[in-house]
N, C-alpha and C positions, 0 to 999 in steps of 0.2 A: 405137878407136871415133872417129866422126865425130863434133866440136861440134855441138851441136844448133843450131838457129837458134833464135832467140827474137821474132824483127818480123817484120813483113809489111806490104806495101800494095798493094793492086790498083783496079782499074777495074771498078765495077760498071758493069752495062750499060746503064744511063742516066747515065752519063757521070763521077759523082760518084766522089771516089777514097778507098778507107777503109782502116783499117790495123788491128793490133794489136800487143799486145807479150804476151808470156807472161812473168810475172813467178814465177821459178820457183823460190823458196824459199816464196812466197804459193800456190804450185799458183792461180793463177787468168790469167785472160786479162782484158787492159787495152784496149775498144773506143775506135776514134780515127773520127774523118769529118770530112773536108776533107784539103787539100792540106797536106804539111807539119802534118800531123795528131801524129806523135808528139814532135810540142817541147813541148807542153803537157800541161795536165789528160785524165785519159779521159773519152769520156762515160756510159760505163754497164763495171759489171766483172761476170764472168761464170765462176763456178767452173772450173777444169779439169775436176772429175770431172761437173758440170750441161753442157759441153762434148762429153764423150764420149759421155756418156747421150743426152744430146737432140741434139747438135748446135751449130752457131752460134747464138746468139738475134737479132742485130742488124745482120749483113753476109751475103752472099754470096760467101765465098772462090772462086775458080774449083778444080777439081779439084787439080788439082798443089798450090795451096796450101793447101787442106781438109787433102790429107793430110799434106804436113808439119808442118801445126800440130798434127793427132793425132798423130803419132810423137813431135814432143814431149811430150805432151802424156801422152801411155803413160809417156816415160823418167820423165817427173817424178815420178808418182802411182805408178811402181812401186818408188819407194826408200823 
């Protein structure tokens, strides 16, 4: 099996760049905005399983990275 990824950062389309990290003994997602966003504090944390339910709460991942952060997102919540 493949490492999972656990960060991301992309380009929302108003130009701002956002990120996350999945913190994967916490089952939850650590939201970042701005550049160089995951050196520091998150700004908002947001369940894995409130994640798959609902969705993103605070970023627009583009596709490609929506669904890797589910697939992590599934491996974690299914052990």
């Amino acid at each position: 099996m493949n490492p999972l990824n656990t960060a991301w950062m992309w380009k929302q389309d108003d130009g701002e760049i956002w990120g996350l990290t999945v913190d994967t003994e916490k089952q939850r997602v650590e939201w970042f905005d701005g550049i160089g966003c995951a050196c520091g504090d998150s700004f908002a944390i947001q369940t894995a399983a409130d994640f798959l339910a609902k969705g993103p709460r605070y970023g627009e991942p583009p596709p490609d990275v929506l669904s890797e952060i589910q697939t992590t997102l599934k491996a974690i919540t299914a052990t």
